[in-house]
Biopython code that builds the backbone (N, CA, C, O; Angstrom):
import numpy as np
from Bio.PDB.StructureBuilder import StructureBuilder

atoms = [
    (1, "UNK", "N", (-28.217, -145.327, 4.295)),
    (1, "UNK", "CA", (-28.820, -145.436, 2.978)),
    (1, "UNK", "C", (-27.743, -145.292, 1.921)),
    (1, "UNK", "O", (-26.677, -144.805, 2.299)),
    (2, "UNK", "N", (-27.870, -145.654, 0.622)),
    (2, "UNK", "CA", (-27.025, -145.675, -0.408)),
    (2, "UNK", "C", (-27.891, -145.021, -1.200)),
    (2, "UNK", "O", (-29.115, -145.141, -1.246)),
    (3, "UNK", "N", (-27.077, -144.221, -1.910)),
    (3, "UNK", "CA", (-27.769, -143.561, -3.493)),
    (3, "UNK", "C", (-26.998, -144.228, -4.481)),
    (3, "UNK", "O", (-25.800, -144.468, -4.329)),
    (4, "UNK", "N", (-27.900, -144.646, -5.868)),
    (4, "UNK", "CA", (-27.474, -145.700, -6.732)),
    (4, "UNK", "C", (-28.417, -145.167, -7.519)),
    (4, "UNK", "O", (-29.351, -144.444, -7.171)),
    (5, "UNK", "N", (-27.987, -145.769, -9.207)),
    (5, "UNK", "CA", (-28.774, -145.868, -10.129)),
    (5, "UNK", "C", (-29.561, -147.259, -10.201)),
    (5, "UNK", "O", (-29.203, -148.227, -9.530)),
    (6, "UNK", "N", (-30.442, -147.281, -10.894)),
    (6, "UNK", "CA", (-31.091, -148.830, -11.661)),
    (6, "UNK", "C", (-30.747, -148.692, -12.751)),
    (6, "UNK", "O", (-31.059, -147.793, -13.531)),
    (7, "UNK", "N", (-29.701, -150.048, -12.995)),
    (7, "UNK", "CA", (-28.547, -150.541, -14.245)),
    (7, "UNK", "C", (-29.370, -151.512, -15.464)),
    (7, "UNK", "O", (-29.108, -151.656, -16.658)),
    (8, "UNK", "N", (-30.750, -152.247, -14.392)),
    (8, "UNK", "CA", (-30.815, -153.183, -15.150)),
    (8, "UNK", "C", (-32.006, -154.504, -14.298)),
    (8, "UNK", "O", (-32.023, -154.860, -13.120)),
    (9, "UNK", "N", (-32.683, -154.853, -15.202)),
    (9, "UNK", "CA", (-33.798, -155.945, -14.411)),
    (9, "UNK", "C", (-32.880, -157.375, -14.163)),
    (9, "UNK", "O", (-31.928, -157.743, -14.850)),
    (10, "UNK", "N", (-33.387, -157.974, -13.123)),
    (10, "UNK", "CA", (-32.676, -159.656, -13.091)),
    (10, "UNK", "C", (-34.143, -160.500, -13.175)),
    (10, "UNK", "O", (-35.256, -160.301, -12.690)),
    (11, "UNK", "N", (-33.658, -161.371, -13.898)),
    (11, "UNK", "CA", (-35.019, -162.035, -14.331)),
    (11, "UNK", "C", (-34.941, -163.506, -13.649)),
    (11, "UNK", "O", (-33.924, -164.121, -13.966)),
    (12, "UNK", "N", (-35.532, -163.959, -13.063)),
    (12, "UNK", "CA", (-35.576, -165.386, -11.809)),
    (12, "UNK", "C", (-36.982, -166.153, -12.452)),
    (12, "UNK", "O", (-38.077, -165.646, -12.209)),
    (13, "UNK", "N", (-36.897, -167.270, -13.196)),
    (13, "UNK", "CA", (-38.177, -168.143, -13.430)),
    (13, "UNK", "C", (-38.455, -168.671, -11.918)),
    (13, "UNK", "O", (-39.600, -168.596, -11.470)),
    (14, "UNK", "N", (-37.293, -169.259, -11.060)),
    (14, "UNK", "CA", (-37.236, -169.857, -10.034)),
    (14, "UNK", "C", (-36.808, -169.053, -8.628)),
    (14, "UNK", "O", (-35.786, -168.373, -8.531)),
    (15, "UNK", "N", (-37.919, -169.289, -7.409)),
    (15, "UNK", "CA", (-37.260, -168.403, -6.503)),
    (15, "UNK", "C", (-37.995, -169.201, -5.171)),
    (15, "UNK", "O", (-38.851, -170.070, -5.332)),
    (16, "UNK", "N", (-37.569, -168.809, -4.000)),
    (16, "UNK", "CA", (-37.352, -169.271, -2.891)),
    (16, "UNK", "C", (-38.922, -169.001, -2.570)),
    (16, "UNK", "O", (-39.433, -168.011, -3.095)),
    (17, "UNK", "N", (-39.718, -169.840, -1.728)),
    (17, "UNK", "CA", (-41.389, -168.663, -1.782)),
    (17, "UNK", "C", (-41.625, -167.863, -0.734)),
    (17, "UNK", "O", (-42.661, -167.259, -0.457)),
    (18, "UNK", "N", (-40.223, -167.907, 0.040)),
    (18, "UNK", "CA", (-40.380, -166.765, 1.176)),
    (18, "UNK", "C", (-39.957, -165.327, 0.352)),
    (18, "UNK", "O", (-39.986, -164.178, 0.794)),
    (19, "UNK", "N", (-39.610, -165.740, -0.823)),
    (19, "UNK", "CA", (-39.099, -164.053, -1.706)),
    (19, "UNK", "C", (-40.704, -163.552, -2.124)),
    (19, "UNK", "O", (-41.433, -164.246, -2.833)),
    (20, "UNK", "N", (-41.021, -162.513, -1.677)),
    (20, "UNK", "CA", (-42.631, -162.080, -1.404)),
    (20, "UNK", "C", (-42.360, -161.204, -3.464)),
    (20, "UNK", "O", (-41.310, -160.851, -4.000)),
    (21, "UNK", "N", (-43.799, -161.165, -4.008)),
    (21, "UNK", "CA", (-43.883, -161.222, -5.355)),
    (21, "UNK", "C", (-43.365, -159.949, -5.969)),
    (21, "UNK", "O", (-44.160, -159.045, -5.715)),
    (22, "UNK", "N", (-42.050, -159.408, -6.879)),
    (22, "UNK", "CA", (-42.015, -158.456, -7.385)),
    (22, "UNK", "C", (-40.541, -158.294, -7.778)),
    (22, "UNK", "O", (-39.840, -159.252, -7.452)),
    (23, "UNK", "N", (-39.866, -157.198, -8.463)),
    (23, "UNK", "CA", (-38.870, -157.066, -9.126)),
    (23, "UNK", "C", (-37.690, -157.157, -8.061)),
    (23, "UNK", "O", (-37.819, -156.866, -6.872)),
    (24, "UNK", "N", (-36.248, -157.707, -8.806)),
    (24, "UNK", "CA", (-35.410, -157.636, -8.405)),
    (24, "UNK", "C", (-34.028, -156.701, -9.761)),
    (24, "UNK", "O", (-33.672, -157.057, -10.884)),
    (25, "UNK", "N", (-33.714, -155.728, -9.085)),
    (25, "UNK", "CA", (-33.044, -154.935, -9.998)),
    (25, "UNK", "C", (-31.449, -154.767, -9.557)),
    (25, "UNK", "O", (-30.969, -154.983, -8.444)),
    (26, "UNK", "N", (-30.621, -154.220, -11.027)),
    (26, "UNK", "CA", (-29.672, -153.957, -10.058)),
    (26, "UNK", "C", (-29.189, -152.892, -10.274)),
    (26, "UNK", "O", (-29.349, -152.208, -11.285)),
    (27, "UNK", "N", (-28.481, -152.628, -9.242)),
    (27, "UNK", "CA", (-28.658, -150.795, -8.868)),
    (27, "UNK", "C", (-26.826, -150.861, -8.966)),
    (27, "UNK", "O", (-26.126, -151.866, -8.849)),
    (28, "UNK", "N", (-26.290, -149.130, -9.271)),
    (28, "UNK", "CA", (-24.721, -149.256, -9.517)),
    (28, "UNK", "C", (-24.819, -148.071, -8.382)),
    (28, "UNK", "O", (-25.639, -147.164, -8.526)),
    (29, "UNK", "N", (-23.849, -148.128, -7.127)),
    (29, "UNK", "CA", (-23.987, -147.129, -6.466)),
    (29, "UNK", "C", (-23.122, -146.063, -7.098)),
    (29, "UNK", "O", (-22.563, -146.228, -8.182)),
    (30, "UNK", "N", (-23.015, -144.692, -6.196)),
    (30, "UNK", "CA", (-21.586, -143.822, -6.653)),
    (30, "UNK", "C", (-20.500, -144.269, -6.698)),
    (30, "UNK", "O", (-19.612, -143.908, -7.470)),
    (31, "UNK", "N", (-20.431, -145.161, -5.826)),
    (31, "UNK", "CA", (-19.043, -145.569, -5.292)),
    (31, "UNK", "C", (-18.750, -146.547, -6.976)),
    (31, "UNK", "O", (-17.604, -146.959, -7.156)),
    (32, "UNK", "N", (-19.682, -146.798, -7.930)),
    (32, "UNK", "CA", (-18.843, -148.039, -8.810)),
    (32, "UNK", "C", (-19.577, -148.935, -8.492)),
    (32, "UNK", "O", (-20.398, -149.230, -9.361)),
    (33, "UNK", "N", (-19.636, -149.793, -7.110)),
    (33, "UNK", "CA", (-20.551, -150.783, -6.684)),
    (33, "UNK", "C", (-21.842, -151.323, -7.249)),
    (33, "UNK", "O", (-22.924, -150.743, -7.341)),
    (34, "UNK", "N", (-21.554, -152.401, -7.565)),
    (34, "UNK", "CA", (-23.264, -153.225, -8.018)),
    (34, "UNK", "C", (-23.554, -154.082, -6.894)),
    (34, "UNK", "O", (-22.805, -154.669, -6.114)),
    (35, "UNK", "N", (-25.393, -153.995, -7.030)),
    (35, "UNK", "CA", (-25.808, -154.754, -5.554)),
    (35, "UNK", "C", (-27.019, -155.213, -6.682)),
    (35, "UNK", "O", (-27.219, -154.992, -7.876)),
    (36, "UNK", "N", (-27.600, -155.864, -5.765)),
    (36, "UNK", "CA", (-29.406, -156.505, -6.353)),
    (36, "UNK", "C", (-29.853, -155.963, -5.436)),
    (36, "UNK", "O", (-29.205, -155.684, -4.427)),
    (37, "UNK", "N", (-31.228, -155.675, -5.641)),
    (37, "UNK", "CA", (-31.897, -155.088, -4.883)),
    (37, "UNK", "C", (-33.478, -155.363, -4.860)),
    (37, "UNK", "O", (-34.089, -155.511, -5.918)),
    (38, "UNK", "N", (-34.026, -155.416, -3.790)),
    (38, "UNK", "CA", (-35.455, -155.849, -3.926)),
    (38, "UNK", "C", (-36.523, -154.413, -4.075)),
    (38, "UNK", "O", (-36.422, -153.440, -3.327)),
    (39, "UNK", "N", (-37.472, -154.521, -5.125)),
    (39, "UNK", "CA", (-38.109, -153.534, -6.037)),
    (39, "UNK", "C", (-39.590, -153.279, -5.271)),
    (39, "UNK", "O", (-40.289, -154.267, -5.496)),
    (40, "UNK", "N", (-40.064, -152.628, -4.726)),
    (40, "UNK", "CA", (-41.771, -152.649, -4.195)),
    (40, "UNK", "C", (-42.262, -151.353, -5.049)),
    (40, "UNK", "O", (-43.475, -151.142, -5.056)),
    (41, "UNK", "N", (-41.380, -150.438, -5.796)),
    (41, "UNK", "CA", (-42.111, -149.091, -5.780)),
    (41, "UNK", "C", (-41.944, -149.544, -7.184)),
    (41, "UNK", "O", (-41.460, -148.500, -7.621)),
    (42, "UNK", "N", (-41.988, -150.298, -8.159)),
    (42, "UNK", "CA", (-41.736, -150.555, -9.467)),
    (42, "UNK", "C", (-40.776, -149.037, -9.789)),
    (42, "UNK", "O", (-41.205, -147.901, -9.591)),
    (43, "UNK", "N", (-39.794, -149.287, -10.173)),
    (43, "UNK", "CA", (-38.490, -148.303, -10.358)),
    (43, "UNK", "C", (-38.084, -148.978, -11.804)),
    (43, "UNK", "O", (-38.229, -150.163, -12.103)),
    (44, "UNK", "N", (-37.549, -147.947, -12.613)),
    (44, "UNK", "CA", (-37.303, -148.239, -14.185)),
    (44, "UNK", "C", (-36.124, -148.115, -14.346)),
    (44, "UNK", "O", (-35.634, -147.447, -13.436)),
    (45, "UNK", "N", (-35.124, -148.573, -15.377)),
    (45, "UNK", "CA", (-33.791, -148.740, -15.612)),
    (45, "UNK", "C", (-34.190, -147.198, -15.922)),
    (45, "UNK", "O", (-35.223, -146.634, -16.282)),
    (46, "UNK", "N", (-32.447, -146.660, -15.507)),
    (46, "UNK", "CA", (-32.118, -145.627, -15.234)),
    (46, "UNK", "C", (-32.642, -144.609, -14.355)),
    (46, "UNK", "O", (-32.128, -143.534, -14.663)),
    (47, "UNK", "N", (-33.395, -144.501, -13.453)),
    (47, "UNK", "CA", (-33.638, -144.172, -12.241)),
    (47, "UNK", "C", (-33.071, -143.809, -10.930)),
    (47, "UNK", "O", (-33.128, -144.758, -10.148)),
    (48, "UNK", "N", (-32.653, -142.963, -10.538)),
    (48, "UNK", "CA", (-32.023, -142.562, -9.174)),
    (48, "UNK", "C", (-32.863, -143.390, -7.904)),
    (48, "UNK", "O", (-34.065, -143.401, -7.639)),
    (49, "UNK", "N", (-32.191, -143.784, -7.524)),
    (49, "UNK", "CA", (-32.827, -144.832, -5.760)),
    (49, "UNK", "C", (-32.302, -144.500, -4.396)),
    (49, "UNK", "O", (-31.225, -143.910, -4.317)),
    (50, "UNK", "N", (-32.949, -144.817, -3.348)),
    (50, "UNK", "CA", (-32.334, -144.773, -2.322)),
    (50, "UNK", "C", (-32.217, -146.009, -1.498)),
    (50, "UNK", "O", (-33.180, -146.292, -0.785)),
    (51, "UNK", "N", (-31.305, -146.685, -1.496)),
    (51, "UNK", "CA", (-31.706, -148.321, -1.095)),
    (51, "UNK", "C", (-30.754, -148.414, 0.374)),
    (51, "UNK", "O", (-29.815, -147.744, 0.801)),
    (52, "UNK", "N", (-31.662, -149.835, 0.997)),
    (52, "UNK", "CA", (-31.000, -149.561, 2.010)),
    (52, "UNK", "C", (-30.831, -151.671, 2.664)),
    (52, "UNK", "O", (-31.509, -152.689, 2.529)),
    (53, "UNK", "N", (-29.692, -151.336, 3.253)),
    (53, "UNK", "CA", (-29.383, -153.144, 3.531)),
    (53, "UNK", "C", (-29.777, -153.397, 5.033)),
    (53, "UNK", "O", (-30.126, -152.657, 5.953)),
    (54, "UNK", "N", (-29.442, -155.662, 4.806)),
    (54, "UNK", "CA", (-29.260, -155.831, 5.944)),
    (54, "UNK", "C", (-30.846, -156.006, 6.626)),
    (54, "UNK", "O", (-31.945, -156.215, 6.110)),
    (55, "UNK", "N", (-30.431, -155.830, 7.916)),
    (55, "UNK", "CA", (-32.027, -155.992, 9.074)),
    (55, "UNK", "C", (-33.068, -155.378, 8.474)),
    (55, "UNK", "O", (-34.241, -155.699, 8.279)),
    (56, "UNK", "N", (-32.152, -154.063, 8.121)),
    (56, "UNK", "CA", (-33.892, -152.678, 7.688)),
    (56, "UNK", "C", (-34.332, -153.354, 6.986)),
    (56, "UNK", "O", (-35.401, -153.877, 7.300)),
    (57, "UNK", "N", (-33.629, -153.711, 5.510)),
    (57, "UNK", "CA", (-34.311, -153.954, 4.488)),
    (57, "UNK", "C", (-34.973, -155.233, 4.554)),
    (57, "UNK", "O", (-35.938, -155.264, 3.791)),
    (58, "UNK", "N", (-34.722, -156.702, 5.444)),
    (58, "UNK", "CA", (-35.336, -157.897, 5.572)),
    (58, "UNK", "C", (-36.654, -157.498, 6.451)),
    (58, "UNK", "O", (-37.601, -158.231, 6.165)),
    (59, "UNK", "N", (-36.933, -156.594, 7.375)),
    (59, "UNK", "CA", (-37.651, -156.053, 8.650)),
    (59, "UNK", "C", (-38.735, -155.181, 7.464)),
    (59, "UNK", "O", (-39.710, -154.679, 8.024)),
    (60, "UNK", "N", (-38.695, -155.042, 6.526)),
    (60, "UNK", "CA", (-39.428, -154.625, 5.649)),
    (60, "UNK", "C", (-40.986, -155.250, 5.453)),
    (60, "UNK", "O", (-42.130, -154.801, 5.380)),
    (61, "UNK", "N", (-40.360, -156.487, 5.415)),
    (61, "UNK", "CA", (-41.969, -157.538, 5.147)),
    (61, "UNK", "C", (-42.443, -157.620, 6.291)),
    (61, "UNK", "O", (-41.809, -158.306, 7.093)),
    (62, "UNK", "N", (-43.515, -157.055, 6.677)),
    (62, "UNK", "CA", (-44.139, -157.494, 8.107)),
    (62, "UNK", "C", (-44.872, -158.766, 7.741)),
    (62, "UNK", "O", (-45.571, -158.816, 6.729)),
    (63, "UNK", "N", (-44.674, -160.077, 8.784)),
    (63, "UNK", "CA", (-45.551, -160.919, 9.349)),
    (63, "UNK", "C", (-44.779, -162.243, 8.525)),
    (63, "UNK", "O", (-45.183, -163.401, 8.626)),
    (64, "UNK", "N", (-43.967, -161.959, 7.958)),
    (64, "UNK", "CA", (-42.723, -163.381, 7.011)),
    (64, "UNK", "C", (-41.333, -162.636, 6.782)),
    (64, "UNK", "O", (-40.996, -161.470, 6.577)),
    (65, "UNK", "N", (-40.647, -163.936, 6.921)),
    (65, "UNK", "CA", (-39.476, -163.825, 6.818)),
    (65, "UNK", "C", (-38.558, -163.970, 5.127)),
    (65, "UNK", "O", (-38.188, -164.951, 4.483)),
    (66, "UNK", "N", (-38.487, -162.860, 4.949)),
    (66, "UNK", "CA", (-37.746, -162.507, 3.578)),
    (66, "UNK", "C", (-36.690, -162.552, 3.546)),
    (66, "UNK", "O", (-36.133, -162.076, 4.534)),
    (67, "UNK", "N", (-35.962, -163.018, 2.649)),
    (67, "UNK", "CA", (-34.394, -163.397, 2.276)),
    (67, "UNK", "C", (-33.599, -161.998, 1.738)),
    (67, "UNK", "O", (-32.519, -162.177, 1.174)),
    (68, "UNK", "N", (-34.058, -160.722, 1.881)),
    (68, "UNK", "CA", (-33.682, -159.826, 1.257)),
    (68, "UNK", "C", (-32.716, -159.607, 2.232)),
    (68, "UNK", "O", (-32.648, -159.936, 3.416)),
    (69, "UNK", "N", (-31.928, -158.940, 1.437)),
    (69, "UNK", "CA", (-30.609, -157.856, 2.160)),
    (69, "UNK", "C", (-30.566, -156.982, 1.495)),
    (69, "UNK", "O", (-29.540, -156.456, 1.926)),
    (70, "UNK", "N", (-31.066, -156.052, 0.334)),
    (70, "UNK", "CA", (-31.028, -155.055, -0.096)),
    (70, "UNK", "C", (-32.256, -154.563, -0.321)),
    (70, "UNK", "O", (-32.806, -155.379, -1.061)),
    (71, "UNK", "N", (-33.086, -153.559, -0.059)),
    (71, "UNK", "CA", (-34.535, -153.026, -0.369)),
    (71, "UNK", "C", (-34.657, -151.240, -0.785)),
    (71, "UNK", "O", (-34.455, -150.246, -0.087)),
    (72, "UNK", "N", (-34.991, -151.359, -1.938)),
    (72, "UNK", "CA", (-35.612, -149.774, -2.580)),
    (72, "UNK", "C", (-36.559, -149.297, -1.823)),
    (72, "UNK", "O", (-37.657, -149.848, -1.757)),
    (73, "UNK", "N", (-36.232, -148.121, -1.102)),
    (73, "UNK", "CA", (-36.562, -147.822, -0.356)),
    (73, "UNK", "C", (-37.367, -146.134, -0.587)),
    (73, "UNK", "O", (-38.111, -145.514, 0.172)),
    (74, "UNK", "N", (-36.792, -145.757, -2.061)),
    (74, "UNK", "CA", (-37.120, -144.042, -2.523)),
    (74, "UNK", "C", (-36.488, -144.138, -3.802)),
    (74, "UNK", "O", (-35.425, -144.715, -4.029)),
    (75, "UNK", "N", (-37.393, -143.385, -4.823)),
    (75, "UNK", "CA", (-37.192, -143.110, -5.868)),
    (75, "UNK", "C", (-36.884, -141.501, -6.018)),
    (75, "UNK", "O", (-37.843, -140.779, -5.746)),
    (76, "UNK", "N", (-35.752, -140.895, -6.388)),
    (76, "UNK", "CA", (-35.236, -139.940, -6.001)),
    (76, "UNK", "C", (-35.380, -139.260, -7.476)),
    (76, "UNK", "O", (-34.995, -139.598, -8.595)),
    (77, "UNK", "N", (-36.308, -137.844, -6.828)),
    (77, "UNK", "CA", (-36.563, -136.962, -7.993)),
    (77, "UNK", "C", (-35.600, -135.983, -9.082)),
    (77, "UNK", "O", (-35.160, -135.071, -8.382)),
    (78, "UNK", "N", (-35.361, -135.902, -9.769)),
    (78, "UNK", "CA", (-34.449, -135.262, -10.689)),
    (78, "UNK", "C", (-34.769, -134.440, -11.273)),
    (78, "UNK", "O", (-35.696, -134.667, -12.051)),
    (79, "UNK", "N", (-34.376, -133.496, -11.242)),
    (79, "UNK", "CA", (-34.737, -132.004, -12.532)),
    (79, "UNK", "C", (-34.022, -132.075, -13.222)),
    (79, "UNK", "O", (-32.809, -132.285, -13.234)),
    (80, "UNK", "N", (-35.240, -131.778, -14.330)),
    (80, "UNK", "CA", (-35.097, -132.007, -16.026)),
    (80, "UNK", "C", (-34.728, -130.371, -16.232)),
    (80, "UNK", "O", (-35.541, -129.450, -16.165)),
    (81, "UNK", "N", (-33.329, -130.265, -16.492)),
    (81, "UNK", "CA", (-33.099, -128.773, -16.830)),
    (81, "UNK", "C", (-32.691, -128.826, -18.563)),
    (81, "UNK", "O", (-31.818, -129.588, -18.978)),
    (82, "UNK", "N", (-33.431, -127.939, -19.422)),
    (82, "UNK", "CA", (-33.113, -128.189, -20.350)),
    (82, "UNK", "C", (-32.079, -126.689, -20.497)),
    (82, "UNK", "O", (-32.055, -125.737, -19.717)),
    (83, "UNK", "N", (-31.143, -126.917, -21.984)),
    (83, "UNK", "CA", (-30.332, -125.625, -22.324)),
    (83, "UNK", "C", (-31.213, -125.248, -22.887)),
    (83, "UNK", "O", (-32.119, -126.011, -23.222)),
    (84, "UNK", "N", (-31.220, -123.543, -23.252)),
    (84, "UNK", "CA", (-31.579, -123.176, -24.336)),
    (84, "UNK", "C", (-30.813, -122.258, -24.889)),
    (84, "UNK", "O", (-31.091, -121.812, -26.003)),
]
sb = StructureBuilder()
sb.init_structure("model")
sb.init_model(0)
sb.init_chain("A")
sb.init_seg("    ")
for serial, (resi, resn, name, xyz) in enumerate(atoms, 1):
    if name == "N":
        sb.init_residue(resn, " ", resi, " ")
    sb.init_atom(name, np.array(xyz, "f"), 0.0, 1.0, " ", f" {name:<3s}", serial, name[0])
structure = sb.get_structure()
């Protein structure tokens, strides 16, 4: 798995129709790294993720074959610590 932020929406008028219906975002890992990533849990710019590639993430869609190689897989909780 990779931990990454969500940087940002990619917007597609046109897409393949094996790409099953919903967001494609892109996520900046720790490492610096930008990937695209396929969205099922609706996740918001600036958001912590846990995404994951490859077989897992295409093996995702049961019963069709999806063009994905990257899939959001966890939206990773954060505490809001305030100063006082």
């Amino acid at each position: 798995m990779i931990q990454g932020r969500v940087i940002g929406k990619i917007w597609s008028s046109r897409r393949v129709d094996s790409l099953p219906a919903g967001a494609l975002l892109e996520v900046e890992t720790e490492g610096g790294a930008k990937l695209i990533a396929f969205d099922p849990l609706g996740c918001n710019t600036g958001e912590a993720v846990l995404v994951t590639q490859g077989s897992v993430a295409a093996g995702y869609f049961k019963g069709k074959t999806a063009p994905v190689d990257a899939l959001i897989i966890g939206s990773i909780d954060e505490e809001n610590v305030s100063k006082a």
